[in-house]
C-alpha positions as CSV (number, residue, x, y, z in Angstrom):
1,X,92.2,39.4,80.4
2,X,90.7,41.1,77.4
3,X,89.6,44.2,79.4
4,X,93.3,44.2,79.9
5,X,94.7,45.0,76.7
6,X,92.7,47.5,75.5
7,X,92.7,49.3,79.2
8,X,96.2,49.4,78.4
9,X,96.5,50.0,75.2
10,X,94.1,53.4,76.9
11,X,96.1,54.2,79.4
12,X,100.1,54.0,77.2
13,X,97.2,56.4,74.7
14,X,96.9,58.4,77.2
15,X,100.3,59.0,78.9
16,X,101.7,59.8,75.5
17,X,98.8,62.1,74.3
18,X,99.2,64.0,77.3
19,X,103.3,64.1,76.9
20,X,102.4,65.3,73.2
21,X,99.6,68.0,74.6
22,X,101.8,69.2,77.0
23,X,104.7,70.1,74.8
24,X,102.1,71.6,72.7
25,X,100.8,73.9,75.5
26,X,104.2,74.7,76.2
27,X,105.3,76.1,73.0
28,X,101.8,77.7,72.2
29,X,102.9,79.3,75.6
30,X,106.3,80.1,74.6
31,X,104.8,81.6,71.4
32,X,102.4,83.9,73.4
33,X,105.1,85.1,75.5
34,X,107.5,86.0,72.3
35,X,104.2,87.7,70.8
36,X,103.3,89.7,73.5
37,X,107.3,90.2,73.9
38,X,107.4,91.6,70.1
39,X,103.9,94.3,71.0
40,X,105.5,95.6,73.8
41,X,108.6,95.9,71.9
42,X,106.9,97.9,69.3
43,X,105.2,99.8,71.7
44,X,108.1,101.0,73.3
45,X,109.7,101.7,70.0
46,X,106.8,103.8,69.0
47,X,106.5,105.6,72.7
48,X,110.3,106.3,72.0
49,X,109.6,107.5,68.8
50,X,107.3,110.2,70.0
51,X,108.9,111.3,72.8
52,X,112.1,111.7,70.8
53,X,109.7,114.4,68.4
54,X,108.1,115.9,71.4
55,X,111.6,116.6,72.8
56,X,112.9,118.1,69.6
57,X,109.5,120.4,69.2
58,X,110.1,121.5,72.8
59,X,113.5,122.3,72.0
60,X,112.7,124.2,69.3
61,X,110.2,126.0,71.4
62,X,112.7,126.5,73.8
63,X,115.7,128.1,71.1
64,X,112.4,130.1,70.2
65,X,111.6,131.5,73.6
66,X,115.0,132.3,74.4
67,X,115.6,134.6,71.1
68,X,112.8,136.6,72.0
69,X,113.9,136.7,75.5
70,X,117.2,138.2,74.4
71,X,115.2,140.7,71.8
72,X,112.9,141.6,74.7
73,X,115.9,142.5,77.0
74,X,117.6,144.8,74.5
75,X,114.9,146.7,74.0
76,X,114.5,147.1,77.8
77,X,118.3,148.2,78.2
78,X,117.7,150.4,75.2
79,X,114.3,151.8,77.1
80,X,116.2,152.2,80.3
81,X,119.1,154.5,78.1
82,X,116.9,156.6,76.8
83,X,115.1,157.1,80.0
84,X,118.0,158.2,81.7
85,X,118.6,160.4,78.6
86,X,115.2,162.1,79.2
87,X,115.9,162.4,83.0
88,X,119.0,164.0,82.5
89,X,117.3,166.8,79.7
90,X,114.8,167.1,82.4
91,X,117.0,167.7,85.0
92,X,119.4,170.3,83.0
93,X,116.1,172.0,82.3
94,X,114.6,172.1,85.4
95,X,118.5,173.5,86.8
96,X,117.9,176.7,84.0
């Protein structure tokens, strides 16, 4: 009988230590997953963040490119009219 009690007492220690660890563990758990939640949040936000400048460089680029596409293309329709200028002097020569 006096092994009894304090087996007892062990074991009703035990049961409710280990109801008391658990919901421990659990919210350190449930804190881990809201911390790692909150990184990969920020991560994101930062990734986002960067694209969103890379984009706007690009279009920049882009704007860039096409202006000196458009100077490039007048000069060759200007080239091309004074070549046929030249062609036609040539020619009205060459008839004489």
């Amino acid at each position: 009988m006096s092994y009894l009690a304090p087996i007892g007492t062990g074991l009703i220690g035990f049961f409710a230590g280990k109801k008391r660890s658990d919901k421990e563990v659990e919210q350190l758990s449930l804190g881990n997953v809201e911390q790692a939640l909150n990184i990969y949040k920020e991560m994101l936000d930062d990734m986002k963040l960067r694209y969103d400048k890379e984009i706007e460089s690009l279009k920049a680029k882009l704007q860039e490119s096409q202006k000196h596409i458009e100077v490039l293309e007048r000069k060759i329709k200007e080239m091309a009219t004074v070549r046929k200028r030249v062609v036609k002097k040539n020619t009205i020569k060459n008839e004489q």
